[in-house]
Structures are given as C-alpha cells and as structure tokens.
DRENPA-3360 file (N, C-alpha, C; in nm, 2 decimals, always signed):
BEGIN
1 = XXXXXXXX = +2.82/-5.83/+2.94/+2.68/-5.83/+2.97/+2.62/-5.97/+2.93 ~ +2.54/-6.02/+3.04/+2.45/-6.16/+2.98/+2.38/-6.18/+2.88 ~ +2.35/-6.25/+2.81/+2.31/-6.26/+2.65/+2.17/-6.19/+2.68 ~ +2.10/-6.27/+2.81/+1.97/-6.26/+2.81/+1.95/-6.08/+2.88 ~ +2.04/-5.99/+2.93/+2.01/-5.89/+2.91/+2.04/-5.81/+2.82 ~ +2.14/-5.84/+2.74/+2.11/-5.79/+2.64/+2.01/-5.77/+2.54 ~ +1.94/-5.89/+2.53/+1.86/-5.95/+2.46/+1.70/-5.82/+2.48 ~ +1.67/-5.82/+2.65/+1.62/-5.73/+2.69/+1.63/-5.53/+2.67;
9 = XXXXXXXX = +1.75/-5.55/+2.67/+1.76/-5.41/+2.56/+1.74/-5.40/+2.46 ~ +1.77/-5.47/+2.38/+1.74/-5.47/+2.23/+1.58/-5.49/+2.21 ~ +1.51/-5.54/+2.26/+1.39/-5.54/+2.26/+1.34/-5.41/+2.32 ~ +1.40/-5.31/+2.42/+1.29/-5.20/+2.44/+1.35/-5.12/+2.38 ~ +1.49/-5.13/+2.32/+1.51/-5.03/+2.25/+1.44/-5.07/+2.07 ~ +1.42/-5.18/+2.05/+1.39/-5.18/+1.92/+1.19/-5.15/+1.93 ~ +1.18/-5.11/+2.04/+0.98/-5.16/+2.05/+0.93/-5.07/+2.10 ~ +1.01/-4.98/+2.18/+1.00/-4.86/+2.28/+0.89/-4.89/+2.42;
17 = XXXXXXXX = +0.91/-5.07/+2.41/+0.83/-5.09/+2.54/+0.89/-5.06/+2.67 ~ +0.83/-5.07/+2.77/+0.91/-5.03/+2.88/+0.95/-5.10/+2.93 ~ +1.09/-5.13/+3.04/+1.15/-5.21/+3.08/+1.09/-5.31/+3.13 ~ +1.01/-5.26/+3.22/+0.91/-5.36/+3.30/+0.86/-5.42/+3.20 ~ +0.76/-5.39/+3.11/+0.68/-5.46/+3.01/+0.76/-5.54/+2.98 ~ +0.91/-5.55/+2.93/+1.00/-5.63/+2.84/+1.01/-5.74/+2.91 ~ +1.05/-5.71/+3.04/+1.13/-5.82/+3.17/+1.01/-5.89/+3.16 ~ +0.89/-5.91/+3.14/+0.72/-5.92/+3.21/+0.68/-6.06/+3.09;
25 = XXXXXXXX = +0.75/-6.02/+2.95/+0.72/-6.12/+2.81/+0.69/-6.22/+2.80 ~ +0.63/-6.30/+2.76/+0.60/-6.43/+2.74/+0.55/-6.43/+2.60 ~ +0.60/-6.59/+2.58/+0.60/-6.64/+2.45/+0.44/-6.60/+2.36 ~ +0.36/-6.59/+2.46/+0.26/-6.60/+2.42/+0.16/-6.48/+2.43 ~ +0.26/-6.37/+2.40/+0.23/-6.22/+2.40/+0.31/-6.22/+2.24 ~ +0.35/-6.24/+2.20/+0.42/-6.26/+2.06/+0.35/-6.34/+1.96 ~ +0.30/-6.20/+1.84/+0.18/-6.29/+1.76/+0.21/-6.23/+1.63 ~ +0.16/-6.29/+1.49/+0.20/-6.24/+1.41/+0.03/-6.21/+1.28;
33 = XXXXXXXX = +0.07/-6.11/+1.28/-0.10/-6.02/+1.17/-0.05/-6.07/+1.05 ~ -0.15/-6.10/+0.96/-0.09/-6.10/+0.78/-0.11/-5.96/+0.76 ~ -0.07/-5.89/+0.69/-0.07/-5.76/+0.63/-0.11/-5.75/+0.49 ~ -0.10/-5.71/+0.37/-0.07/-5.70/+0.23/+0.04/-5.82/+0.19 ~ +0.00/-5.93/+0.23/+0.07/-6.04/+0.18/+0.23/-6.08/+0.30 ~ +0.24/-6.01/+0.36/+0.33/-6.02/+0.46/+0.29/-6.06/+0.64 ~ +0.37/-6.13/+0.68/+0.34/-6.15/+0.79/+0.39/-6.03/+0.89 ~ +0.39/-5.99/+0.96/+0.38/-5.86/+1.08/+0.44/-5.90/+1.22;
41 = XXXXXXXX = +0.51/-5.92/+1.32/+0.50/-5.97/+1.43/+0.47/-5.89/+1.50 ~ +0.42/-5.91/+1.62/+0.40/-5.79/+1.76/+0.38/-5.83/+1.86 ~ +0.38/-5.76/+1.95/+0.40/-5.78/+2.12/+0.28/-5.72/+2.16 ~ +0.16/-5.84/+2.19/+0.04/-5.81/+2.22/+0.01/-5.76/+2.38 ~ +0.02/-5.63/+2.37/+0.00/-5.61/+2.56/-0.14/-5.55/+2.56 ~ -0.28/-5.64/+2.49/-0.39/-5.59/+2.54/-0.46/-5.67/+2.62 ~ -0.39/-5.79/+2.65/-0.48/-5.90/+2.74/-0.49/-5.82/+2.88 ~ -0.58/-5.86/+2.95/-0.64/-5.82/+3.10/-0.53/-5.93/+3.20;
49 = XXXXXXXX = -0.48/-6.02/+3.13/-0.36/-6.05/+3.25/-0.28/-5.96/+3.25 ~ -0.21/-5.84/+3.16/-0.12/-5.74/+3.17/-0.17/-5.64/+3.29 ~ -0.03/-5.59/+3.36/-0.05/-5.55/+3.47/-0.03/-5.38/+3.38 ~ -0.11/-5.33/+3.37/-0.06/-5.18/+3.35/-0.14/-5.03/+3.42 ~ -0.08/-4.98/+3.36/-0.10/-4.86/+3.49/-0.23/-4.78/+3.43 ~ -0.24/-4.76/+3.29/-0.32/-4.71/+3.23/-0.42/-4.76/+3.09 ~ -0.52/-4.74/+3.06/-0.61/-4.82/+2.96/-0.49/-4.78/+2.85 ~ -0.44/-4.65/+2.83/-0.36/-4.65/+2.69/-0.23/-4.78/+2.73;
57 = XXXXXXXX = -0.16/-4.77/+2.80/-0.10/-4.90/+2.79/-0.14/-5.05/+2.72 ~ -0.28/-5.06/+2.73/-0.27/-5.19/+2.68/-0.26/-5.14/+2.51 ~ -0.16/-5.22/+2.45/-0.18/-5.18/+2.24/-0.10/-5.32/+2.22 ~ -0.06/-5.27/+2.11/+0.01/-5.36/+2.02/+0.08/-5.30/+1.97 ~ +0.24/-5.37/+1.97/+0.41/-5.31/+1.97/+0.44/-5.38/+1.83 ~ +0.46/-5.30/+1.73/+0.50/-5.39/+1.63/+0.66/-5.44/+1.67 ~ +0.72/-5.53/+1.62/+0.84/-5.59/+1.62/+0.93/-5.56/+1.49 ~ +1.00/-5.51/+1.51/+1.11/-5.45/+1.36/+1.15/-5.54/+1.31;
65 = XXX = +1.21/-5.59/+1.20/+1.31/-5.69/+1.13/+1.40/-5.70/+1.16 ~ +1.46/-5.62/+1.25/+1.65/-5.66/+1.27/+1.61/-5.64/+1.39 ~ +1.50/-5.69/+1.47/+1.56/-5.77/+1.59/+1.54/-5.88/+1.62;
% end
C-alpha cells in the first residue's frame, strides 16, 4: 500500500472522520487548543469552506497521540 494511503487510514481510523473528510485535509484544518497546561491537536471541520452534508458535521476531531 502507498505511504500516503495508508497514511489516510490511519487518520480515519484514529479520528473517526469520514473518508471523504480525510482525502479533503489541509494543513490548515489542523490546529492545536492549550488545555490544562497541554497542547491538544484537532482537525477543525467548522469553516464554511467545508463541504458537508449536515450542520452537525461541521465540529472539531480531536487527534490522538499515536498518530
């Protein structure tokens, strides 16, 4: 398998985003919150450039540590 699909699975399997959302990513959907002294990363899908099908689609995906 290609790095870069793989790469793409691991990301909806680690985020539970949908495939389309994943394939769709840009750098600049990828942001990080401070928390309780910790940084947070996520996969911001509430911008109005996101193409989605329903208002609950637009959120914020946290990003796990071991991906």
């Amino acid at each position: 398998m290609h790095p870069k699909e793989k790469l793409l699975f691991q990301i909806h399997s680690a985020t539970r985003c949908r495939l389309d959302e994943v394939a769709l990513l840009t750098w600049k959907q990828i942001s990080v919150a401070r928390h309780d002294g910790r940084d947070n990363p996520y996969v911001d899908l509430t911008g109005f450039h996101n193409f989605v099908k329903t208002e609950a689609a637009r959120r914020m995906v946290p990003i796990v540590p071991e991906l």
